[in-house]
C-alpha atoms as one frame of an Amber mdcrd trajectory, in Angstrom:
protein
   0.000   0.000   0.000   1.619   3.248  -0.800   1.446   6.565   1.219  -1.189
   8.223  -1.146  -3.562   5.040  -0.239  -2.494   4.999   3.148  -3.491   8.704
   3.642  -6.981   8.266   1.848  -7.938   5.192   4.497  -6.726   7.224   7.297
  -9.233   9.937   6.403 -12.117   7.994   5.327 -11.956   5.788   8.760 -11.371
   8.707  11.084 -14.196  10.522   9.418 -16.922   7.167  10.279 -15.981   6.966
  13.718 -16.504  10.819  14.225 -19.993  10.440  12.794 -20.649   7.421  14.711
 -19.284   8.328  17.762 -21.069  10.170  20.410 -20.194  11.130  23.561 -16.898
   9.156  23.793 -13.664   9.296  24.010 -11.333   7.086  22.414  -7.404   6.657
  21.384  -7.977   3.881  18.055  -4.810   2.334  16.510  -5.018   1.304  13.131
  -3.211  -1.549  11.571  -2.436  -1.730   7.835   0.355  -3.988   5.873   0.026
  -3.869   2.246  -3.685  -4.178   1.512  -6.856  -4.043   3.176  -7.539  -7.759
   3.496  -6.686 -10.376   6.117  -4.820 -12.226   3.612  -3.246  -8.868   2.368
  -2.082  -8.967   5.754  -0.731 -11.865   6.485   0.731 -12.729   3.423   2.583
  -9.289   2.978   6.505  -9.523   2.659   6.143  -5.527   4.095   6.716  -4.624
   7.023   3.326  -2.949   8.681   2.585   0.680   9.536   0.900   1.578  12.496
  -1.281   4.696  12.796  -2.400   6.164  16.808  -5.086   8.524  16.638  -5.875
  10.248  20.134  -9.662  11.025  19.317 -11.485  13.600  21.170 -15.160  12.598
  20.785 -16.748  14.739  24.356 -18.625  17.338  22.956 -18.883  18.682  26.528
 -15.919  20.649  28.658 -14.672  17.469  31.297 -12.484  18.001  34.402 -11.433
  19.184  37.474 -10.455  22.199  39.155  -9.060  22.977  43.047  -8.584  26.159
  44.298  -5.032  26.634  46.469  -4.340  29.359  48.730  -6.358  30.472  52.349
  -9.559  32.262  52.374  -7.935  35.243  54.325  -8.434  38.720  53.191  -5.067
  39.742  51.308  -4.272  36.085  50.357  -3.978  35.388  46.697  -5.861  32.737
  45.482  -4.864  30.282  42.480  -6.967  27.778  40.330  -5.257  24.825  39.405
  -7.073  23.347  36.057  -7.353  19.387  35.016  -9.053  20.092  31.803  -9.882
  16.292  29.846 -10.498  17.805  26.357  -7.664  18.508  24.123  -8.034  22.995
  24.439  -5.701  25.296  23.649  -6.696  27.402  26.375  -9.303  28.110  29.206
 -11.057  30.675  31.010 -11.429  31.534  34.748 -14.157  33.465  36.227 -14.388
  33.996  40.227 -17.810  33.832  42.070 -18.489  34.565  45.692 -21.613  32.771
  47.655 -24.096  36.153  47.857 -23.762  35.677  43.685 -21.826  38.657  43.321
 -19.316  37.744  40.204 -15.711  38.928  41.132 -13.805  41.614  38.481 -11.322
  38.347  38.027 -10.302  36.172  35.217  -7.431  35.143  35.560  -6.392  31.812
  37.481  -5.202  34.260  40.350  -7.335  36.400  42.139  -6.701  38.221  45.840
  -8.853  37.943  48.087 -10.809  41.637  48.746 -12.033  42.773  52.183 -15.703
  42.838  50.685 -15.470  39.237  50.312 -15.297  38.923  54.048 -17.916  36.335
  55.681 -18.548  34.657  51.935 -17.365  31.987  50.582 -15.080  31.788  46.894
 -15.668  29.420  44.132 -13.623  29.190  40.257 -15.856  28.338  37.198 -13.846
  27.124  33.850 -14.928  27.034  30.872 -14.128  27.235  26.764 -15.826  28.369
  24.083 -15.262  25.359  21.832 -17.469  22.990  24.235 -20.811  23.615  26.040
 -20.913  23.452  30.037 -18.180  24.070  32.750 -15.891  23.291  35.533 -17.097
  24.281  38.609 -15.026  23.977  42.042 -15.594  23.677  45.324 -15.857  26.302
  47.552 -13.315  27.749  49.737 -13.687  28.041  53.150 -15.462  31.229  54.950
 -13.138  34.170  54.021 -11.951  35.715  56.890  -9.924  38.812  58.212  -7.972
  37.563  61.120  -5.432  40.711  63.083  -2.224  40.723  61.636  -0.523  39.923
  65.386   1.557  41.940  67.789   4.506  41.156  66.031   2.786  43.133  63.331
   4.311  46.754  62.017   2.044  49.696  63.253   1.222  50.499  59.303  -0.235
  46.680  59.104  -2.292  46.995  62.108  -4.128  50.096  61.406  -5.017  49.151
  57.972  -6.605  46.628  59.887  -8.724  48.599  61.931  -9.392  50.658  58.625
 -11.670  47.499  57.806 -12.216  46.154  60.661 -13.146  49.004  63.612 -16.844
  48.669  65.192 -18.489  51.856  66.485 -18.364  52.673  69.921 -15.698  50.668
  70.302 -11.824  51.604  71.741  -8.692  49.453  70.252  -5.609  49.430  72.274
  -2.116  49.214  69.952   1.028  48.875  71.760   4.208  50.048  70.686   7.457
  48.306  71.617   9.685  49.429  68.416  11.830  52.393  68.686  10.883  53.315
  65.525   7.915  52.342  63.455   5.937  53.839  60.879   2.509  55.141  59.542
   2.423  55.272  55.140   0.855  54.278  52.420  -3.098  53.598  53.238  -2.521
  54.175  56.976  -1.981  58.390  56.972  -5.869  58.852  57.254  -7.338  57.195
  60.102 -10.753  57.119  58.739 -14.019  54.673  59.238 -16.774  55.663  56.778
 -20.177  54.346  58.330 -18.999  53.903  61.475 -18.603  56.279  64.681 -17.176
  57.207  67.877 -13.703  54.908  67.476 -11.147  55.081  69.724  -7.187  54.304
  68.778  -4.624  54.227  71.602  -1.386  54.291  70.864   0.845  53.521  74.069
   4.532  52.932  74.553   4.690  49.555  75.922   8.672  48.417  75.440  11.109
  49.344  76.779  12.274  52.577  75.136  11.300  55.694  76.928  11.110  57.368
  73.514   9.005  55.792  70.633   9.265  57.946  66.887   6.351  56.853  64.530
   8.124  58.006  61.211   6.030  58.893  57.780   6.106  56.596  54.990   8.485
  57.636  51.746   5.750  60.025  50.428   3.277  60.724  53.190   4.021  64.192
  54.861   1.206  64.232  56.804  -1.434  62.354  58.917  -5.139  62.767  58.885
  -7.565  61.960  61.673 -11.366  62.103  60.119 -14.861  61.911  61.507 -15.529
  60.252  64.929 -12.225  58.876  65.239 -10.235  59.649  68.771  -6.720  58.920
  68.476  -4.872  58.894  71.738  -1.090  58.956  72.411   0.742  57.550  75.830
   3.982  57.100  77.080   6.618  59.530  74.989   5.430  59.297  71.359   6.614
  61.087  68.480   5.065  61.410  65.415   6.989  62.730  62.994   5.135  63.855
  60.165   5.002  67.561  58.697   1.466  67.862  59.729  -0.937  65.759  61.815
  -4.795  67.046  60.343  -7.525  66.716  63.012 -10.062  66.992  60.446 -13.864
  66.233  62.368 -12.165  64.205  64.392 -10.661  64.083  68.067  -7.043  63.686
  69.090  -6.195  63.457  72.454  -2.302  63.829  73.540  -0.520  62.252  76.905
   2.784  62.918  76.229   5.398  62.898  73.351   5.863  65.272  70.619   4.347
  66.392  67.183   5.226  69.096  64.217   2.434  70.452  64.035  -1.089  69.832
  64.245  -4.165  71.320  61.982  -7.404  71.018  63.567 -10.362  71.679  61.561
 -13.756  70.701  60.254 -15.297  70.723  63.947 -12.339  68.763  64.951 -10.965
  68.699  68.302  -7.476  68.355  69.998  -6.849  67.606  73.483  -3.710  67.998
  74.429  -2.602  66.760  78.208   1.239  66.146  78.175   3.639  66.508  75.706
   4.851  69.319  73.027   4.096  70.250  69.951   6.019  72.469  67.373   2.771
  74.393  65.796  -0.629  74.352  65.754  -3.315  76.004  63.601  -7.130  76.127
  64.742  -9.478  76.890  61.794 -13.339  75.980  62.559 -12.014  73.663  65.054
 -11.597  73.341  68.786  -7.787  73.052  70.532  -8.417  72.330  75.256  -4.695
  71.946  76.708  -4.679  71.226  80.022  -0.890  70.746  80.006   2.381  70.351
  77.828   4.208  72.728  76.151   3.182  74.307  72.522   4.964  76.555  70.001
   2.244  79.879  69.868  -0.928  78.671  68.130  -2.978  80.834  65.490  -6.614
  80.475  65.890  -9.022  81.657  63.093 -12.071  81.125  61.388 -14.723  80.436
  64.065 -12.059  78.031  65.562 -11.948  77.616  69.235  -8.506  77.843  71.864
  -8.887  76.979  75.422  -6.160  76.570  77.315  -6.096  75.817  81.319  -2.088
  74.802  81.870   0.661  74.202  80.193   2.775  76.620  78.513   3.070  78.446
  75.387   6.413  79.588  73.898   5.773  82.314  70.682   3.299  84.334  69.542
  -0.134  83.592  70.094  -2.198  84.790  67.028  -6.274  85.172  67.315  -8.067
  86.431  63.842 -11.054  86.403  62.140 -13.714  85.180  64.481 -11.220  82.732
  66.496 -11.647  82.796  70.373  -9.118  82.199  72.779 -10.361  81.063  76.173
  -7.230  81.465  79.236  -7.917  80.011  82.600  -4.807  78.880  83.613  -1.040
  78.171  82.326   1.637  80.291  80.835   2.527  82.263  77.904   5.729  82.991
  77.203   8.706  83.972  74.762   5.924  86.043  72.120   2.554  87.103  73.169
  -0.423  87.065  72.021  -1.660  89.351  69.098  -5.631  89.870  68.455  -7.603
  90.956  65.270 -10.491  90.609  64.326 -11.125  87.462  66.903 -11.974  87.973
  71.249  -9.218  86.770  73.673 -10.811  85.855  77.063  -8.376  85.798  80.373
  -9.998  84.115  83.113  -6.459  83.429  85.003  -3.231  82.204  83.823  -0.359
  84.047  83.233   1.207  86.011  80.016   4.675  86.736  80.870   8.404  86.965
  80.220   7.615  88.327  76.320  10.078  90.352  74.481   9.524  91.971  71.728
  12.130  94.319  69.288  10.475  96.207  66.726  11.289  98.109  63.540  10.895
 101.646  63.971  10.130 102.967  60.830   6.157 102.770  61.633   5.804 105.340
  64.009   4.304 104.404  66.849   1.627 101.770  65.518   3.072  98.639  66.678
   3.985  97.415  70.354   2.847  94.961  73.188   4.898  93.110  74.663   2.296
  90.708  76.717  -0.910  91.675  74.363  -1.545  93.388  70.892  -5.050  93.826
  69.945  -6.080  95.628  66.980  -8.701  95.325  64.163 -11.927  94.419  65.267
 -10.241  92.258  68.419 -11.581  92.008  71.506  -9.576  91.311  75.106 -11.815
  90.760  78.484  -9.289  90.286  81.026 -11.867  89.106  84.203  -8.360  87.394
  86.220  -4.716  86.637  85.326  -2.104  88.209  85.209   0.311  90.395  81.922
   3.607  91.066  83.732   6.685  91.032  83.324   6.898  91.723  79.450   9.404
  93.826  77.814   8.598  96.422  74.796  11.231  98.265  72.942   8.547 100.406
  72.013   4.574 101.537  73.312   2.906  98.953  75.473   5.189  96.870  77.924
   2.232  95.103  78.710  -0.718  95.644  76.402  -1.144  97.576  72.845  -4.332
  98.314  72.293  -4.510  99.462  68.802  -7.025 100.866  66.159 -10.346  99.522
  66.637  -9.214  97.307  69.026 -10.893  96.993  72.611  -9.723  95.542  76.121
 -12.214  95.556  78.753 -10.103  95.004  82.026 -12.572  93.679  84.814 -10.170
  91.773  86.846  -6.489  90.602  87.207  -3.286  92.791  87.205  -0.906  94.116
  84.509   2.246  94.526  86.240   5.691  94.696  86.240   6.018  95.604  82.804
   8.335  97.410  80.876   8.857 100.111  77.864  11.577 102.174  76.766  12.660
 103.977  73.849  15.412 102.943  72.691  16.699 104.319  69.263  16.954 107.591
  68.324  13.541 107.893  65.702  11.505 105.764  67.518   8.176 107.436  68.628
   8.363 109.085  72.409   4.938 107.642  73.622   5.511 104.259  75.805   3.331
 103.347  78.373   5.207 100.915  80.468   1.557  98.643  81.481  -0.715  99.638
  78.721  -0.454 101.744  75.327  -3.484 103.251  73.825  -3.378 104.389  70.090
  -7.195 104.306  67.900  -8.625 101.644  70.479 -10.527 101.951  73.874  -9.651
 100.475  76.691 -12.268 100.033  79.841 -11.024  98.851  83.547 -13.960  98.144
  85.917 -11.957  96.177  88.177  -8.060  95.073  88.735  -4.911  96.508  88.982
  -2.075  97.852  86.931   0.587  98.114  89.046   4.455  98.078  89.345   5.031
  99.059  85.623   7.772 101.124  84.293   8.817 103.269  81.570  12.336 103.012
  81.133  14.871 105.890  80.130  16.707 104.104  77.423  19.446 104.491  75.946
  19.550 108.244  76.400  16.498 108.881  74.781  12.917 110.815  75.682   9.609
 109.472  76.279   6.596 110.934  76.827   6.227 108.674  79.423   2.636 106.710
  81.337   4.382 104.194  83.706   1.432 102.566  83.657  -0.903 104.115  80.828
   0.055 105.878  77.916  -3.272 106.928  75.871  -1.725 108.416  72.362  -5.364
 108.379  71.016  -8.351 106.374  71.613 -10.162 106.251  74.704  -9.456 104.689
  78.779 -12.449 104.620  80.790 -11.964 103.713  84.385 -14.535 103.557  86.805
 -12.915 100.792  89.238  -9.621  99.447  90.204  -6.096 100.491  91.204  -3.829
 102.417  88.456  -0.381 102.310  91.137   3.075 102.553  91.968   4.396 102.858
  88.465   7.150 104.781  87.313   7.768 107.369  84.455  11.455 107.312  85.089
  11.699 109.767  81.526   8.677 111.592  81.141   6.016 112.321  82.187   2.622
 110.093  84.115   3.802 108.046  86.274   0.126 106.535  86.031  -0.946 107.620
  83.299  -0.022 110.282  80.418  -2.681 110.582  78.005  -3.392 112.580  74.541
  -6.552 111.361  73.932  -9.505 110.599  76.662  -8.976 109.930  79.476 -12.397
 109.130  82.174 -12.572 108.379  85.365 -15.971 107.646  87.362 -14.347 105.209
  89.809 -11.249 103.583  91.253  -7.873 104.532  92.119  -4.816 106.223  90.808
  -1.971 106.476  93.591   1.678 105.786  94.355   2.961 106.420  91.107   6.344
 108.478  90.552   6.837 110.377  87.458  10.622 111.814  86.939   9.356 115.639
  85.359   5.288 115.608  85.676   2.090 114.370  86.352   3.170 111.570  88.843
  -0.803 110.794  89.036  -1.848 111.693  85.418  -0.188 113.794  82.701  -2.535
 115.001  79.844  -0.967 116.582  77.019  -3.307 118.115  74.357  -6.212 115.625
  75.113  -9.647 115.373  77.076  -9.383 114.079  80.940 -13.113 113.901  82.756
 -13.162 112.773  86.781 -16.709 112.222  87.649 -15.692 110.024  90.590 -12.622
 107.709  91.943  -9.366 109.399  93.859  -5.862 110.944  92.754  -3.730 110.402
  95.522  -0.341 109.760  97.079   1.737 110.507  93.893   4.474 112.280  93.239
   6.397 114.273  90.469   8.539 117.603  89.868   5.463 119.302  89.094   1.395
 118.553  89.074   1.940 115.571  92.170  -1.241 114.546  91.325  -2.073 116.217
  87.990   0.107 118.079  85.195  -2.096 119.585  82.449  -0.328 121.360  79.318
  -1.189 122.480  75.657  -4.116 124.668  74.648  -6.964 122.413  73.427  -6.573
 120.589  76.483  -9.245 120.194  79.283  -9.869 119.393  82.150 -13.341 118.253
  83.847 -13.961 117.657  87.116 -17.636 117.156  88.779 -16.843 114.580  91.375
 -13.928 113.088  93.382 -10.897 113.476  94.709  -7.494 114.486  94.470  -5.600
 113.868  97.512  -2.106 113.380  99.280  -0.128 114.425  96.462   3.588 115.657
  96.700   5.138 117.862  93.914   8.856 119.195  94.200   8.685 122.302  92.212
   5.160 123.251  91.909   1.382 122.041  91.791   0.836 119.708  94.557  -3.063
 118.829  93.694  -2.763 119.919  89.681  -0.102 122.007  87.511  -1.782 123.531
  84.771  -0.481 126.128  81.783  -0.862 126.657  78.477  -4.616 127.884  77.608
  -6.028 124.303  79.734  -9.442 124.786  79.967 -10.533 123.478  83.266 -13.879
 123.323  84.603 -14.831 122.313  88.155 -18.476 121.805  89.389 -18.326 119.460
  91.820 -15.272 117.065  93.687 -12.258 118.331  96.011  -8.683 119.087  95.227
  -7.108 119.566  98.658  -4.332 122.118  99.314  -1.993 122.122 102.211  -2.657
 122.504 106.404  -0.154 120.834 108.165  -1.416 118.071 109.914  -3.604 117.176
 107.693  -3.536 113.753 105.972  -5.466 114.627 103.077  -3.088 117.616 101.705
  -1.760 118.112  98.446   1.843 119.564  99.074   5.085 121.148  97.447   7.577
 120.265  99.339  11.659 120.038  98.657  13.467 116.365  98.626  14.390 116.976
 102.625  10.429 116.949 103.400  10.942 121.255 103.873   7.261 122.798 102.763
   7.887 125.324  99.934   5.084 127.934  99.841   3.391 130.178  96.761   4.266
 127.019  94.881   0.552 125.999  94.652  -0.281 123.414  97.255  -3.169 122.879
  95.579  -3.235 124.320  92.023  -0.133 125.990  90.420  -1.833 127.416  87.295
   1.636 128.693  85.899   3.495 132.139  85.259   3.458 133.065  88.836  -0.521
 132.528  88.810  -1.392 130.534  92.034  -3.510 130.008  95.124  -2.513 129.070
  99.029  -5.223 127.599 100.502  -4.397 127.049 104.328  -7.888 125.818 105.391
  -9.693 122.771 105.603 -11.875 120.536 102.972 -14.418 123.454 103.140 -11.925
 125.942 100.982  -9.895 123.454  99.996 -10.813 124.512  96.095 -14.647 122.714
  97.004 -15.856 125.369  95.356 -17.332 125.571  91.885 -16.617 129.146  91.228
 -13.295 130.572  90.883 -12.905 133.667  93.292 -11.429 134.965  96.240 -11.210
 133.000  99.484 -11.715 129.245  99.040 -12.039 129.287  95.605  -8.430 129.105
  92.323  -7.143 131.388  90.732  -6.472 130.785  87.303
């Protein structure tokens, strides 16, 4: 038989057991030696060919399939294929138990955290044969904790999945260093609320630093999540967002914080480097911070703790003191309300450049622009101005209502030669108000520096703008250049109540020096101060005036002239009512003038020197002690 018949029989056999074959699968050998006959066969001298065919007769897909890998959420799955039919390829598609069909088809898939709780099967199939390969199912998928060996990154992408509301999950730390990246920087939990993530230092380091991952500069804490830190943990990202959310600090350190979107930070121990408050709310209780700036309807309470820098309170923020320190810059309001209930503001220096005149200042407080400052206890002392306002600045349209506390032991000077003269060692009024009810200002100081003048107001200075006081103690400050050693004012000055006394002023005014502005005393006393000239008041400049309807001005000493009041200079001063005592010896209430040995120097004005030789002795007691309304002869001024 020759290869051209052999081919033909090949063909014409394999075609009659396709057509006859069904549903079968068969491997046929054929035989054939020479013809196609038994005798052919056995009587053929050649030797005999043998032909395998490997039929594939199942018209149906046949087989098996296994799925290797654990049901764990993470895990990669694999399908491992026994396919009977002779295919060139197959296909894979995933199903989970609810009937949801998985994006997978491939003979790998990884197991998602929606798959949780369900179970996985693998379905095969080909397009060249009808039905499938089906698998069994996988086990339950589950979600188990990735251990305490775990890195901190793992575990919280964990909880990311995982955290129940109203629930609190403790993580201990033993690294020295660990990290927070990829995934991990937002510690949110859509859906759920009121989670609770403590982060303590459990090993044996006393310092723990939670580092960033490559290309996360910052970490996020969303929506009803309260993350907690214990036991000396740093986190050192570029920014740590408290965005809805709560953070709560024990101790450690951070970069700086942003706390927003009704979020709040509670800070108990530690120290951070910044923080911003914008529509958020910021409650230390303790620690040590780098001067906050609180904006935007966002909320600042502090009762301990310390700050170090400028405190900065704008647009609508509120800043709530009731205890602690701050230190090393201040605190600077516009446009926001700055609330001291107690605490302490203190130690703050502040240089400034000169070439603004004298609008800048405040060495303890600056408020300006809209800002408000209640001061109901505490205390601003101890600051240090190169400029107006060792204590407080009170700038344009800026208000301080003072009804409680001290400002005291302040200091201003001016110190370069075109810097402004004002100061006001406790307080510097320029465009604002300024209202005392209650408290003291006290012990404050306006320095001589550097050879240069100042106008002076040891303890006020009002350049313009407007003091009220109608309780309280304005005393024993010091003008030591200048002039008001209480208070030296250019603008108005009113008093209904309270009490200026002790203060020293080195040329005038040691009570109150007003220079070209408006001073009204309805009530309150002027006593017990003392100054070259006008012990209790110096008055000077036409367009100056003085009114007095009630009160007192008392126990006054003046070295050169004006014991009560020193006025020149077309003052116009109108009594109607009140006392300005002049001198009887013995009497406790006396204004006097009186040389540095204590030696009485009459026709100096005891009780009014009203300047170029123009005075009045009054020798009597309260009843002519200038009581009257009417200036005259006996009893009455002479101006």
């Amino acid at each position: 038989m020759n290869s051209k018949q052999r081919t033909s029989m090949k063909t014409s056999i394999s075609r009659r057991l396709y057509l006859n074959t069904i549903a079968i699968a068969a491997t046929i050998t054929l035989f054939y030696v020479g013809g196609c006959n038994n005798n052919d066969l056995i009587n053929s001298e050649m030797e005999p060919f043998i032909d395998r065919y490997d039929l594939d007769l199942h018209r149906s897909l046949n087989g098996t399939v296994i799925i290797r890998g654990t049901a764990e959420f993470g895990q990669r799955l694999t399908a491992v294929a026994d396919v009977k039919n002779k295919v060139e390829s197959i296909f894979y598609q995933w199903t989970r138990s609810d009937g949801i069909t998985l994006d997978a088809i491939r003979d790998s898939y990884t197991v998602q955290f929606d798959d949780v709780g369900h179970t996985i099967t693998v379905t095969v199939t080909n397009p060249d044969y009808p039905g499938s390969i089906i698998s069994e199912p996988t086990a339950i998928v589950t979600d188990p904790h990735p251990g305490d060996g775990a890195s901190l990154n793992e575990k919280l992408i964990w909880l990311q999945r995982n955290a129940k509301s109203d629930t609190e999950y403790n993580i201990g730390i033993t690294r020295k260093e660990d990290t927070i990246g990829h995934r991990a920087q937002v510690l949110s939990y859509p859906g759920r609320t009121n989670v609770t993530l403590r982060l303590t230092n459990i090993g044996d380091e006393k310092s723990i630093s939670i580092i960033r991952g490559q290309h996360d500069d910052w970490l996020g804490v969303d929506h009803s999540v309260t993350l907690i830190l214990e036991g000396s943990i740093t986190l050192n990202f570029r920014s740590v967002s408290v965005n809805g959310g709560t953070f709560t600090m024990m101790d450690g350190k951070l970069t700086q914080v942003s706390v927003g979107n009704n979020g709040i930070f509670e800070m108990n121990g530690g120290e951070i480097g910044y923080m911003r408050v914008i529509n958020g709310k910021a409650v230390m209780a303790n620690g040590k911070m780098y001067g906050p700036d609180v904006s935007d309807n966002g909320i600042f309470e502090m009762s301990g703790g310390e700050i170090t820098g400028r405190v900065s309170v704008s647009d609508n923020g509120a800043f709530t003191m009731t205890n602690g320190k701050i230190t090393a810059g201040g605190v600077r309001v516009k446009g926001g309300t700055f609330t001291i209930i107690g605490g302490e503001i203190s130690g703050n220096t502040r240089v400034i450049d000169y070439g603004n005149g004298y609008g800048g200042g405040g060495g303890g407080v600056y408020v300006d622009g809209g800002g408000i400052v209640t001061m109901n206890g505490g205390k601003i002392s101890g600051n240090t101005i190169e400029y107006n306002g060792g204590g407080v600045f009170v700038g344009e349209n800026g208000t301080f209502i003072m009804n409680g506390g001290e400002i005291s032991g302040n200091t201003a000077a001016a110190v370069a030669e075109n810097s402004s003269p004002y100061s006001g060692g406790g307080v510097f009024v320029n465009r604002g108000t300024f209202t005392m009810t209650n408290g003291e200002i006290f012990g404050n100081t306006v320095a001589y520096g550097s050879g240069y003048y100042s106008h002076g107001g040891g303890g006020v200075c009002v350049a313009s703008g407007a003091f009220t006081m109608s309780g309280g103690k304005i005393s024993r400050n010091t003008a030591s250049s200048g002039s008001g050693g209480g208070v030296f004012a250019r603008g108005t000055f009113a008093i209904t109540g309270g009490e200026i006394s002790e203060n020293v002023a080195y040329f005038s005014g040691g009570g109150v020096s007003f220079n070209g502005g408006v001073f009204e005393m309805t009530g309150g006393k002027i006593s017990r101060n003392t100054a070259s000239s006008g012990g209790g008041v110096y008055a000077s400049f036409e367009n100056s005036s003085f009114t007095m309807t009630d009160g007192e001005i008392s126990k006054n000493i003046a070295f050169e002239s004006g014991g009560g009041m020193h006025f020149h200079g077309g003052v116009i001063f109108t009594k109607t009512g009140g006392t300005i005592y002049g001198y009887t010896d013995g009497d406790d209430n006396c204004n006097v003038v009186k040389d540095s040995n204590g030696i009485v120097r009459d026709n100096r004005g005891h009780a009014v020197f009203s300047g170029s030789n123009k005075y009045r002795e009054t020798t009597a007691g309260p009843s002519v002690n200038l009581d009257s309304t009417i200036p005259g002869s006996a009893g009455g001024w002479e101006n």
